[in-house]
PDB file of N, H, CA, C and O in Angstrom:
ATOM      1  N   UNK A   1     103.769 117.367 113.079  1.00  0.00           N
ATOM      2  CA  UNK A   1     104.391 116.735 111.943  1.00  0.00           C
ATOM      3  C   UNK A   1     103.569 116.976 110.676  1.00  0.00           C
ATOM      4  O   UNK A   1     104.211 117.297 109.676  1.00  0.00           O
ATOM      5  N   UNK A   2     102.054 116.853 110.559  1.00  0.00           N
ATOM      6  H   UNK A   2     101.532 116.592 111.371  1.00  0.00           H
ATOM      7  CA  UNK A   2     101.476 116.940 109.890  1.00  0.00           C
ATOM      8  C   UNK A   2     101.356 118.598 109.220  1.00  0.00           C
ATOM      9  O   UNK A   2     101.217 118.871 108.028  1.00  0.00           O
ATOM     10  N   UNK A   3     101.436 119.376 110.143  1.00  0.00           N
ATOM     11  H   UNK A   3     101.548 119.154 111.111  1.00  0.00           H
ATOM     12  CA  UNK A   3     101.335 120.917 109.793  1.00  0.00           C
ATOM     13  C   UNK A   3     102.904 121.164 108.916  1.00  0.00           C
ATOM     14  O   UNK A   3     102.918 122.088 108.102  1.00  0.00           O
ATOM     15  N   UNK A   4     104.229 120.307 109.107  1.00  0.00           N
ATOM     16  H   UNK A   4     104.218 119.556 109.768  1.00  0.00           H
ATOM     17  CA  UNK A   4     106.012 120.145 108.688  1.00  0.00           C
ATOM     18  C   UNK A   4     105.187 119.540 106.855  1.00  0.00           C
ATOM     19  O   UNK A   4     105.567 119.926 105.749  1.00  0.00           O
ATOM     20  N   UNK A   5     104.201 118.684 107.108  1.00  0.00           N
ATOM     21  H   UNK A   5     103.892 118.371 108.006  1.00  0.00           H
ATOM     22  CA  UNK A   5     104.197 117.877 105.586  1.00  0.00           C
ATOM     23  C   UNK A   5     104.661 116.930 105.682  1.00  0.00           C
ATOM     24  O   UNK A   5     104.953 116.450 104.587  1.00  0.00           O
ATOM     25  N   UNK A   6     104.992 116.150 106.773  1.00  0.00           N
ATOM     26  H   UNK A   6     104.754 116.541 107.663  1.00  0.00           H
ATOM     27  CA  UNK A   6     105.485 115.117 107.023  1.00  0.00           C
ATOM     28  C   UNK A   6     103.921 113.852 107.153  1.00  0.00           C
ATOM     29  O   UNK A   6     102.959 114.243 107.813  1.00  0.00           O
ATOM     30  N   UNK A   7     103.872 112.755 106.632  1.00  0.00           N
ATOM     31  H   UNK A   7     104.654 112.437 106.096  1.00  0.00           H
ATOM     32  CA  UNK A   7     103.157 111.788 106.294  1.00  0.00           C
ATOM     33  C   UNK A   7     102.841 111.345 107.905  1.00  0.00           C
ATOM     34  O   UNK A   7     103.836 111.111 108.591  1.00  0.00           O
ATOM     35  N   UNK A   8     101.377 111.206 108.603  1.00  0.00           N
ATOM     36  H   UNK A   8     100.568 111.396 108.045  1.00  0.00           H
ATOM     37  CA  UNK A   8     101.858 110.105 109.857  1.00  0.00           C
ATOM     38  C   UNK A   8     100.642 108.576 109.284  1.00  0.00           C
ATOM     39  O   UNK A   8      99.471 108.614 108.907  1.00  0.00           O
ATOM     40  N   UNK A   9     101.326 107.731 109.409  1.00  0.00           N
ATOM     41  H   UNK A   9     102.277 107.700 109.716  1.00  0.00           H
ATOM     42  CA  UNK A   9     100.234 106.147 109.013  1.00  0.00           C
ATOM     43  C   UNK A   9     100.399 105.531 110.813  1.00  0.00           C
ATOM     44  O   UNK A   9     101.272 105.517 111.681  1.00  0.00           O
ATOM     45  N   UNK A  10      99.369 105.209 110.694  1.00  0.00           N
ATOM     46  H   UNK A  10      98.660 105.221 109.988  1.00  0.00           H
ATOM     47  CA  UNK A  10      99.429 103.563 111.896  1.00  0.00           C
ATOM     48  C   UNK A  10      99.647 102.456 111.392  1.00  0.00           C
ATOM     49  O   UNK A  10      99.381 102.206 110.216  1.00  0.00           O
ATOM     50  N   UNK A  11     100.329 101.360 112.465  1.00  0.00           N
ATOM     51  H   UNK A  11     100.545 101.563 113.420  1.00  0.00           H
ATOM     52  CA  UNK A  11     100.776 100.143 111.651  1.00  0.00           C
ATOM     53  C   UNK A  11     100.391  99.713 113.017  1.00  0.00           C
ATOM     54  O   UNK A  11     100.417 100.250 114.125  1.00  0.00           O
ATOM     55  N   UNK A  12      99.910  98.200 112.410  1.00  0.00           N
ATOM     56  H   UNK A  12      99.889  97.764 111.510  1.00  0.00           H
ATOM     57  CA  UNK A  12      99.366  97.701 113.662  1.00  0.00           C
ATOM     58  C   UNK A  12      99.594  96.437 114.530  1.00  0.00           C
ATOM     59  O   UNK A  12      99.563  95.413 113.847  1.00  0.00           O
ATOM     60  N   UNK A  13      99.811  96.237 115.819  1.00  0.00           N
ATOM     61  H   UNK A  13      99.836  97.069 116.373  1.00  0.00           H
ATOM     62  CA  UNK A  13     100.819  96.298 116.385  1.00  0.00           C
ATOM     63  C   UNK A  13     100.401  94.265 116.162  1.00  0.00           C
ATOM     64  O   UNK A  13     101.069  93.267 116.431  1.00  0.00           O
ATOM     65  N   UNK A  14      99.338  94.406 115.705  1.00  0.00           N
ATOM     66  H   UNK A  14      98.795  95.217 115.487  1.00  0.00           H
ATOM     67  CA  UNK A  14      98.993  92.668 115.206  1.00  0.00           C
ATOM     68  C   UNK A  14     100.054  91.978 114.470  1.00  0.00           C
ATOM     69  O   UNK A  14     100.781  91.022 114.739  1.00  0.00           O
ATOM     70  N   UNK A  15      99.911  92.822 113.368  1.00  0.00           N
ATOM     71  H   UNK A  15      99.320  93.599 113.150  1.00  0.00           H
ATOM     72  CA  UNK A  15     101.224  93.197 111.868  1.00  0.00           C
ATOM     73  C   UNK A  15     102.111  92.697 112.277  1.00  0.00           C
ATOM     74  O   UNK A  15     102.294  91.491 112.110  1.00  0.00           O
ATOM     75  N   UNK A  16     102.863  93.395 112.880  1.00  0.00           N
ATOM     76  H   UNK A  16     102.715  94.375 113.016  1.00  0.00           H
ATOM     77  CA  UNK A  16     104.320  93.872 113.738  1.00  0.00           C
ATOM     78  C   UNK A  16     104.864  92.425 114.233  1.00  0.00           C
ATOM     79  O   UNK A  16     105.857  91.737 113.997  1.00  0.00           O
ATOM     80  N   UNK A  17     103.898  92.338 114.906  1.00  0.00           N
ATOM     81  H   UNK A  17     103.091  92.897 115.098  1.00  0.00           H
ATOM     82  CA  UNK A  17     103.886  90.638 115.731  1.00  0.00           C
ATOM     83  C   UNK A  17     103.450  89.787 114.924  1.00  0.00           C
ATOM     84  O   UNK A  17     103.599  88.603 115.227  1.00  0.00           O
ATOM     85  N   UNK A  18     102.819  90.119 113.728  1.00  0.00           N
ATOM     86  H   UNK A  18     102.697  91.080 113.483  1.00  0.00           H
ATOM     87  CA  UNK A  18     102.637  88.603 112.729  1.00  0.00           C
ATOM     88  C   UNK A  18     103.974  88.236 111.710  1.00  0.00           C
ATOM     89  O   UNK A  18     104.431  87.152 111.349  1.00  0.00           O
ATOM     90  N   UNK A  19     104.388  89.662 111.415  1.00  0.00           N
ATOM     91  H   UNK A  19     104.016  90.543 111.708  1.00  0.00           H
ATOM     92  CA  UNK A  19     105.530  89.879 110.845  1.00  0.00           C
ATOM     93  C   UNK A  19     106.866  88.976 111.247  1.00  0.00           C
ATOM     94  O   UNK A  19     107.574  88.165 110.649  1.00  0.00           O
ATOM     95  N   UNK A  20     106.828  89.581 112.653  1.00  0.00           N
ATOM     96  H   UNK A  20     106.252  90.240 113.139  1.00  0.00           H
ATOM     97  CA  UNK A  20     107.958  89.046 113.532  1.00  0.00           C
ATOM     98  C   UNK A  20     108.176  87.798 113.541  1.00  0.00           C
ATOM     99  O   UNK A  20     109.227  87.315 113.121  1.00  0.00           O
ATOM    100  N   UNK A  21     107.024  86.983 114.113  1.00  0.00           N
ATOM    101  H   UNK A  21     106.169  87.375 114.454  1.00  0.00           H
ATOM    102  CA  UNK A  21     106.952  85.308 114.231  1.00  0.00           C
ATOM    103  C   UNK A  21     107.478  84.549 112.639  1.00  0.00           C
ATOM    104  O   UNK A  21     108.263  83.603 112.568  1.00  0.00           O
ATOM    105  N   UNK A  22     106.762  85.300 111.347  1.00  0.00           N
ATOM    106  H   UNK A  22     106.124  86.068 111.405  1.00  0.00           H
ATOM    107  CA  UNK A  22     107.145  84.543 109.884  1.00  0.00           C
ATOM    108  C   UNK A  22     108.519  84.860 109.975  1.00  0.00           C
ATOM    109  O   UNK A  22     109.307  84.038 109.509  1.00  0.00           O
ATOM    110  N   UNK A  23     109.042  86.102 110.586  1.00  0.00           N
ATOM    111  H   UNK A  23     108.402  86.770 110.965  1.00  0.00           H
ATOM    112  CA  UNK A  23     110.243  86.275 109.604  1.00  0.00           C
ATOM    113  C   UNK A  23     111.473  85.445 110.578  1.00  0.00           C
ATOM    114  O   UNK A  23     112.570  85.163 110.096  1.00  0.00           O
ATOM    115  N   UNK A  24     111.138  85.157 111.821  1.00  0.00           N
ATOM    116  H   UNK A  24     110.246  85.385 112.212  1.00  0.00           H
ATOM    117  CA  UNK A  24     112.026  84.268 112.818  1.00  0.00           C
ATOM    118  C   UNK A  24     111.645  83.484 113.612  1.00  0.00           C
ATOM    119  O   UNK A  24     112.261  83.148 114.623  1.00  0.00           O
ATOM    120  N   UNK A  25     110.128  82.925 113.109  1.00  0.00           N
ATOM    121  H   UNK A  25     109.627  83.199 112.287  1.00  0.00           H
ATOM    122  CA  UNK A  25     109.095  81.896 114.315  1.00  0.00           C
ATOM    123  C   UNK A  25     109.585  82.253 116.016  1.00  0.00           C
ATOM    124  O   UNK A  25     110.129  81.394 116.709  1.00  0.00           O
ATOM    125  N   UNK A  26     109.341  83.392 116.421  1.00  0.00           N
ATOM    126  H   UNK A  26     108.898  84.090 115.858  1.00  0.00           H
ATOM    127  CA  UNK A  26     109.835  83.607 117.447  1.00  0.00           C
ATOM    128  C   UNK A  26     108.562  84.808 117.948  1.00  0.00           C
ATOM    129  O   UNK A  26     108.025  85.698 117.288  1.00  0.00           O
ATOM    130  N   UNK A  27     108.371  84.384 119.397  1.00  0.00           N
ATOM    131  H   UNK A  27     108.807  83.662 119.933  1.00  0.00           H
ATOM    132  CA  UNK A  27     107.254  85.076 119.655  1.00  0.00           C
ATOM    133  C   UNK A  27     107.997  86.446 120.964  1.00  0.00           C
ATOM    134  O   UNK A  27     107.431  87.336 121.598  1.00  0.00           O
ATOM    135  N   UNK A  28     109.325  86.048 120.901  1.00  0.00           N
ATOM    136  H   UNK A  28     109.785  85.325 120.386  1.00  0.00           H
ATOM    137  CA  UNK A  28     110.192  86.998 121.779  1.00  0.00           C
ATOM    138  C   UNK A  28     109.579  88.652 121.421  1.00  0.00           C
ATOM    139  O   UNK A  28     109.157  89.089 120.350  1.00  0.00           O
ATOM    140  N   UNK A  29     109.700  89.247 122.575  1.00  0.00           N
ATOM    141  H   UNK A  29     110.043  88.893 123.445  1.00  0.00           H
ATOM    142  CA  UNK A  29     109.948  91.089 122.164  1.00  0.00           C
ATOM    143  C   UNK A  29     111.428  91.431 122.609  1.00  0.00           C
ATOM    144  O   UNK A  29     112.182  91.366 123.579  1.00  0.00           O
ATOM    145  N   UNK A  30     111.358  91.888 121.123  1.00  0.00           N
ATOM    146  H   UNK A  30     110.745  91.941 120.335  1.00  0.00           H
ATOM    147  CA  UNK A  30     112.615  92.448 120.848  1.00  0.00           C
ATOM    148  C   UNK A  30     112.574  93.900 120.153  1.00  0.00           C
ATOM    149  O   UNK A  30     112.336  94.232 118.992  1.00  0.00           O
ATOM    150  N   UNK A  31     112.927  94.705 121.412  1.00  0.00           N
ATOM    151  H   UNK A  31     113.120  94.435 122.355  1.00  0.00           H
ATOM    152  CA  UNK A  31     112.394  96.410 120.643  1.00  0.00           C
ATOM    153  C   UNK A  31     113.947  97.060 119.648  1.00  0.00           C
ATOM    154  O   UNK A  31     114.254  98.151 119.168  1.00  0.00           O
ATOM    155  N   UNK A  32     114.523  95.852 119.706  1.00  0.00           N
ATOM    156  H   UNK A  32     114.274  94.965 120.096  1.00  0.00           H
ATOM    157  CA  UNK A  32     115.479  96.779 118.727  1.00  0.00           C
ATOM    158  C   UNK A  32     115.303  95.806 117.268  1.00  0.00           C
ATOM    159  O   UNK A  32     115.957  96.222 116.312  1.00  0.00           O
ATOM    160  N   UNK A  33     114.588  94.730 117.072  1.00  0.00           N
ATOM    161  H   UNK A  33     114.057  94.392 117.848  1.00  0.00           H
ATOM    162  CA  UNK A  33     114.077  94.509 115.618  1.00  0.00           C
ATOM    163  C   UNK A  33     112.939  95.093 115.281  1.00  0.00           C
ATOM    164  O   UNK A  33     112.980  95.369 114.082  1.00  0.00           O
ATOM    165  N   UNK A  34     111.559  95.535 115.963  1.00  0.00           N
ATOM    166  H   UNK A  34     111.526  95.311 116.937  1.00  0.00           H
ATOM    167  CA  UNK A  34     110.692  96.179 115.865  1.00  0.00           C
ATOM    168  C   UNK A  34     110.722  97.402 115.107  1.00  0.00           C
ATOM    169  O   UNK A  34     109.909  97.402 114.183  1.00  0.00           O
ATOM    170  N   UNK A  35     111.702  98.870 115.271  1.00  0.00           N
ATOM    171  H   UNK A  35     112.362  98.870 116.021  1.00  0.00           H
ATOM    172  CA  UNK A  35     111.461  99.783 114.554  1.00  0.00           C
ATOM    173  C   UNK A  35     111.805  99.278 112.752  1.00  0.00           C
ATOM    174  O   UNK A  35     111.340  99.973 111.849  1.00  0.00           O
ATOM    175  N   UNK A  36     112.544  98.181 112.476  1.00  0.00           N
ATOM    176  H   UNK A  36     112.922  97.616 113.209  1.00  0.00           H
ATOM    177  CA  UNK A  36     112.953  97.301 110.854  1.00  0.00           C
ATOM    178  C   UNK A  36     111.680  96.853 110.218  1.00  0.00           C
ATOM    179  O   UNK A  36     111.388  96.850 109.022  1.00  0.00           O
ATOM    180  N   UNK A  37     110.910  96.438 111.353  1.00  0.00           N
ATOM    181  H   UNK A  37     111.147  96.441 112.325  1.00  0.00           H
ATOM    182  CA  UNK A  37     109.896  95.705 111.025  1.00  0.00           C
ATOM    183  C   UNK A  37     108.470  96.659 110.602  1.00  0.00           C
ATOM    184  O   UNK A  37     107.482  96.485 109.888  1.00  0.00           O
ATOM    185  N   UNK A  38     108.948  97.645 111.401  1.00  0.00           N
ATOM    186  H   UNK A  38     109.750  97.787 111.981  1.00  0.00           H
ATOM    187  CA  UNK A  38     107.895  98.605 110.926  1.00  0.00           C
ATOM    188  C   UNK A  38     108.325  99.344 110.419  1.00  0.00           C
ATOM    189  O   UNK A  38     107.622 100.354 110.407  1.00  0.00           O
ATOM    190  N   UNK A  39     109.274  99.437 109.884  1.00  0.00           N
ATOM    191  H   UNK A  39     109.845  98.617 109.893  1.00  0.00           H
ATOM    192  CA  UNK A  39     109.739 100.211 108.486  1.00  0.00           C
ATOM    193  C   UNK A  39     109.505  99.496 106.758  1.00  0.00           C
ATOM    194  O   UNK A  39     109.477  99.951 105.615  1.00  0.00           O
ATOM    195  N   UNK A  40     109.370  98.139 107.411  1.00  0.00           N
ATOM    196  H   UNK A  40     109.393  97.770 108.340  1.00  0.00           H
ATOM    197  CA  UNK A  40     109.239  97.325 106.130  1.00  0.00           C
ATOM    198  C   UNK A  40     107.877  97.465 105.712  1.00  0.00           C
ATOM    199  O   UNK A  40     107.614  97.577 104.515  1.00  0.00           O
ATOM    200  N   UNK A  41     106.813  97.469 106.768  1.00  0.00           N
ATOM    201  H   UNK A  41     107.026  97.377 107.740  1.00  0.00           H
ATOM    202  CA  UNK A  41     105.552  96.998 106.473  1.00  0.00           C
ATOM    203  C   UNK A  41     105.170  98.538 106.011  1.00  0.00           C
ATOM    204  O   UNK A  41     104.444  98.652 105.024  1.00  0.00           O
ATOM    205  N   UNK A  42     105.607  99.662 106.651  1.00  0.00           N
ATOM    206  H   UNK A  42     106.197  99.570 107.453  1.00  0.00           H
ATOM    207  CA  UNK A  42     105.065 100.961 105.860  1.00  0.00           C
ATOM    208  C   UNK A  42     105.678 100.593 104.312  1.00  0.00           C
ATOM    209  O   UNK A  42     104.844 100.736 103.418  1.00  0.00           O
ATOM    210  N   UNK A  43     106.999 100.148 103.893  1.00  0.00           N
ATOM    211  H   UNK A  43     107.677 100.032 104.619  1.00  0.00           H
ATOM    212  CA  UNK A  43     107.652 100.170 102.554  1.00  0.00           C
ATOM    213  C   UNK A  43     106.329  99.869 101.990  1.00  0.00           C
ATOM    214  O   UNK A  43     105.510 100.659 101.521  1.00  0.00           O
ATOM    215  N   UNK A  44     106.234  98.174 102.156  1.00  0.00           N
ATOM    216  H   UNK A  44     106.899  97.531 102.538  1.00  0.00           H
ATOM    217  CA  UNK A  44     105.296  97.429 101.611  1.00  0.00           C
ATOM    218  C   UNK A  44     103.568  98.329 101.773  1.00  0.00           C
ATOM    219  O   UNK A  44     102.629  97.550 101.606  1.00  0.00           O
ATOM    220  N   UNK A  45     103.212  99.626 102.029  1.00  0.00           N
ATOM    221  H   UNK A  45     103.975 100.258 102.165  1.00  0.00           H
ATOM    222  CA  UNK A  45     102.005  99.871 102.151  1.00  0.00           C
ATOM    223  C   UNK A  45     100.752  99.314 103.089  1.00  0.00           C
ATOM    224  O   UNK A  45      99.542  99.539 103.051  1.00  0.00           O
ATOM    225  N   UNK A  46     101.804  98.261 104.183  1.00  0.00           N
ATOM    226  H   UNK A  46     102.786  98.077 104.214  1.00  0.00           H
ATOM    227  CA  UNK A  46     100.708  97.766 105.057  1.00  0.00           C
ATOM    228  C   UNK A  46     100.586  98.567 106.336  1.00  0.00           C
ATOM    229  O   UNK A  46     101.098  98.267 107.414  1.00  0.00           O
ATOM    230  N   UNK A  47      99.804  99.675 106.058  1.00  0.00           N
ATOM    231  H   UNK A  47      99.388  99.918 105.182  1.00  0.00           H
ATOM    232  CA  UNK A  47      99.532 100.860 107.302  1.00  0.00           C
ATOM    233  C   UNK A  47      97.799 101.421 106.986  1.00  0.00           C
ATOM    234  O   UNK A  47      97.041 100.964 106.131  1.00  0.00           O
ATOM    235  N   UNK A  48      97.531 102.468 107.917  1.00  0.00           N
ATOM    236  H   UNK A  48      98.147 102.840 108.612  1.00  0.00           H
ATOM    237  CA  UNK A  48      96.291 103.246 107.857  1.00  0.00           C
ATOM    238  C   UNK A  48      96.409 104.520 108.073  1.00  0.00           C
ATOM    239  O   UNK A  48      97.252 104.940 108.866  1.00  0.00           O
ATOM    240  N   UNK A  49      95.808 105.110 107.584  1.00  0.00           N
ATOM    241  H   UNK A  49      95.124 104.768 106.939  1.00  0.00           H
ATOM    242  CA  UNK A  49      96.358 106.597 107.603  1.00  0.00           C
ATOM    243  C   UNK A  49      95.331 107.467 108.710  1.00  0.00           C
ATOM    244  O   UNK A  49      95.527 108.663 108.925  1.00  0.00           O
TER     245      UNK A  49
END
């Protein structure tokens, strides 16, 4: 991906799950809200490169 020019960040999987609980106090896994959730937090710049 990186050799395409394509960007790769880590987001971390703390985030993801701290994210989750504020945005629905819910400590459930749910892998089909997860890829939203980590689309938001890259928006917002909360990743590592």
């Amino acid at each position: 991906m990186i050799a395409n020019g394509i960007s790769v960040v880590q987001v971390n999987p703390y985030a993801v799950k701290q994210t989750k609980e504020l945005e629905d106090n819910s400590q459930d896994i749910n892998d089909r809200k997860d890829p939203k959730l980590i689309a938001n937090l890259v928006k917002e710049n909360m990743y590592e490169y």
